[in-house]
Residue, then its C-alpha position, 0 to 999 in steps of 0.5 A: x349797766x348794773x346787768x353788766x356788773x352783776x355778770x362780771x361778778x358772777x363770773x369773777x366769783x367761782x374763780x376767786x372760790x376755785x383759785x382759793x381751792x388750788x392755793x390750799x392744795x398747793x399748799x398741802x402738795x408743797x408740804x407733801x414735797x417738803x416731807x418727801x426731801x426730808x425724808x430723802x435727805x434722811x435716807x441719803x444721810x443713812x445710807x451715807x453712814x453706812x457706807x463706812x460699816x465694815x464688810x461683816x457687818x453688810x453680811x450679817x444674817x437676820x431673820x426677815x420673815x420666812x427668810x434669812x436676810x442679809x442685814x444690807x439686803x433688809x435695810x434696801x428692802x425697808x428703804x423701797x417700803x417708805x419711799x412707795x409710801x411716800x410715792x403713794x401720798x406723793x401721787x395721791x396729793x398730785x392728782x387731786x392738784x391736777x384736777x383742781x388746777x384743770x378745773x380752774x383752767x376750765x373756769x378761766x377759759x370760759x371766763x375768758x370766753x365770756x370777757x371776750x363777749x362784754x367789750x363796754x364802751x364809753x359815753x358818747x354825750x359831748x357829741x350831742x351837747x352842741x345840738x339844739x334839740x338837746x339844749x334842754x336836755x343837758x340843762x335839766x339837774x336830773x340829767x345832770x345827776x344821770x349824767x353823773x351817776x352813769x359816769x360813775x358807774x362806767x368809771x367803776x366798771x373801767x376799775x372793775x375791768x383792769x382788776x379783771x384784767x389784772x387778776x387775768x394776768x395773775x391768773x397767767x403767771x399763776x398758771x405759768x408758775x403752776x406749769x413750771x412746778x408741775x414741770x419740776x414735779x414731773x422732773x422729780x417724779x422722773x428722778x424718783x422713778x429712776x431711783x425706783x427702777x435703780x432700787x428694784x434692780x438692786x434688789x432684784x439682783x440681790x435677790x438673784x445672787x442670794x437664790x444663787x449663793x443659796x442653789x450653790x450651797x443647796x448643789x454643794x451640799x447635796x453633792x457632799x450628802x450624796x458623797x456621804x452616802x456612797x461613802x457609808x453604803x460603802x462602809x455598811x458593805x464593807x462592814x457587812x463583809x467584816x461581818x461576813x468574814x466575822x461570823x465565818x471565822x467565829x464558826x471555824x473557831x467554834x469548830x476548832x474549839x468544839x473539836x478540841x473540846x471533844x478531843x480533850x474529853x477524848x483525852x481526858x477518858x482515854x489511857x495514854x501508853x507511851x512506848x520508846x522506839x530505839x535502834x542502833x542500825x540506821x537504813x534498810x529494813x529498820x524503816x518498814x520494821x519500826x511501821x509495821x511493829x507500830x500498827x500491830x501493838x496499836x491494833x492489839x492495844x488501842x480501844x475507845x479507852x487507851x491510846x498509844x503513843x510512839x517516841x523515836x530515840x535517834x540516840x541513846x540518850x534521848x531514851x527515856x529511862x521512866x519509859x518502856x522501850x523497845x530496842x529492834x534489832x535485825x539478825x543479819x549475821x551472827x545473833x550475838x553480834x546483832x544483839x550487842x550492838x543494838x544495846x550499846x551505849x544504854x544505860x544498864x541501870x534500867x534494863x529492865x525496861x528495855x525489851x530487845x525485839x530480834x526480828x529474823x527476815x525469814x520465812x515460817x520453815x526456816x525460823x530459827x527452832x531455839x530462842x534467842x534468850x537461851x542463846x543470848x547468856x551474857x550478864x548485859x543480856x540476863x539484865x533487860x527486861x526480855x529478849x524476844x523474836x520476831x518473824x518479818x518478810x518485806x512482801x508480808x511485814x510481821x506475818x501470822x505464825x506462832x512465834x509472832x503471836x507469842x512475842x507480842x503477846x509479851x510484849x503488850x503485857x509489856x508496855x501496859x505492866x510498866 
């Protein structure tokens, strides 16, 4: 009997040290779960306030490491940090529960395995007291004391037994309580997971949405450099054409400017005669006269030192009395008639400037042989500063011959005395 006992013991004391393991890890996995709900409460209540900040201030730009994050996009990103931490605590404690509980498990199955082997059964004397070959047997006093102490003993072992049973049946509802919490655990895991999955998707979006809004922003400002740059090469051509163009009219200018400054040095050496051109009779032959009269002075007069220059009067008062001038008249009819009207309406005053040209068109034989000069005696005629004639064929202009030679010849002496 003290065998029995000291195997029920044996197989009731690892129980007793595993069920005092798992009371002290369920104590440290309630606790881990008691700071899990707080802390999920903390974070419910944080995001419950926050849901009242204004739009701007979800929007606010921080500085997140190697990236620019919006404040809200922060605060999820610290909320999925803490609640992995708590993951990880959490799922540590759980597993270290679990093996202890399905130690314990273990040990109760075999306990119950090894109760199932010791069924003790009761004493069965009062059957033998009536039979006389056990007379004696009863009566003696250290039977009796035997008797006494095995009943004892049974006793003892039946108290033993229903502890063994009771404990057995806490064990039950311990471990029906200890399925039900891991249930509730496996359910709040579940929940957790959920909220997980719903975070990292959040974030995951979030992330999506901000490489998005940063790849529109990057395209649009790509887009506007691009355009930029079309624009300036646009401008540098443009402005190299400017330039271009620039350079071409500051060379014309310095060409013009060159070619006025060497015409103005020109100017500067040169002698410059001014001569006056007047006649009365306009059409006919005056025209080709007054062009051919023009190129022999300025071939008898201009050099690299003298230039001449040719005023037309169309009136007699355009005639400038400072100036000489050289008044042409074509004998036509009578000489005298020619040579009053070609000085009608000048100025007598000044005479003496004013040399009269008659030009005869007339081959060298019929020339006249008498000056105009001794035929032309009236006072208006002695007052001019000469009277001279000139020889003129329209196939010839003012050709070679004596009186030419010598008519111009006066008359450059002429222009270059005055």
């Amino acid at each position: 009997m003290g065998g029995n006992t000291s195997k029920v013991k044996a197989i009731l004391e690892p129980c007793l040290e595993r069920v005092e393991e798992l009371d002290e890890a369920m104590l440290s996995f309630l606790k881990s779960l008691d700071m899990m709900t707080a802390t999920l409460r903390v974070i419910a209540f944080y995001h419950s306030s926050n849901e009242t900040a204004t739009v701007s201030d979800s929007k606010e730009s921080i500085i997140f490491g190697d990236m620019k994050l919006s404040k809200d996009t922060i605060e999820k990103k610290l909320t999925k940090d803490v609640l992995c931490c708590i993951e990880e605590s959490i799922s540590c404690r759980k597993n270290d529960t679990l093996q202890k509980l399905r130690k314990l498990l273990r040990i109760i199955n075999d306990l119950a395995k090894e109760h199932a082997k010791f069924t003790p059964k009761a004493l069965q004397v009062d059957e033998y007291k009536d039979d006389p070959s056990f007379e004696n047997f009863f009566k003696d006093n250290v039977v009796q004391v035997e008797l006494k102490k095995l009943q004892d003993k049974q006793n003892m072992l039946k108290e033993q037994l229903a502890l063994s049973q009771k404990r057995e049946d806490d064990f039950v509802k311990e471990k029906k309580k200890i399925l039900a919490e891991k249930s509730a655990l496996y359910e709040l895991n579940d929940k957790k997971e959920k909220e997980n999955e719903k975070l990292r998707n959040q974030v995951s979006n979030i992330k999506q949405e901000f490489k998005k809004q940063i790849h529109e922003q990057m395209d649009a400002e790509k887009e506007q450099l691009l355009t930029d740059i079309r624009d300036g090469k646009t401008q540098i051509e443009r402005l190299k054409s400017d330039n271009e163009q620039l350079k071409s009219d500051l060379n014309d200018e310095r060409n013009v400017a060159e070619e006025l400054r060497v015409e103005l040095e020109s100017f500067k050496c040169k002698k410059v005669l001014q001569v006056q051109l007047f006649y009365q009779r306009r059409g006919g032959l005056i025209a080709e006269v007054e062009e051919d009269l023009k190129k022999v002075l300025k071939t008898r007069l201009e050099d690299g030192k003298t230039e001449l220059k040719f005023i037309t009067c169309n009136s007699s008062s355009e005639v400038n009395n400072s100036l000489p001038t050289l008044l042409i008249a074509i004998c036509a009819s009578r000489i005298g008639t020619d040579a009053a009207n070609a000085i009608q309406g000048l100025d007598t005053n000044f005479n003496r400037r004013i040399l009269l040209l008659i030009f005869h068109h007339k081959d060298i034989h019929a020339l006249p042989s008498q000056a105009s000069e001794r035929v032309l005696t009236a006072p208006e005629f002695k007052s001019l500063g000469g009277i001279h004639d000139m020889a003129f064929l329209t196939q010839k202009g003012i050709y070679d011959c004596e009186m030419n030679e010598k008519s111009i010849t006066t008359v450059t002496s002429f222009i270059t005395s005055i």
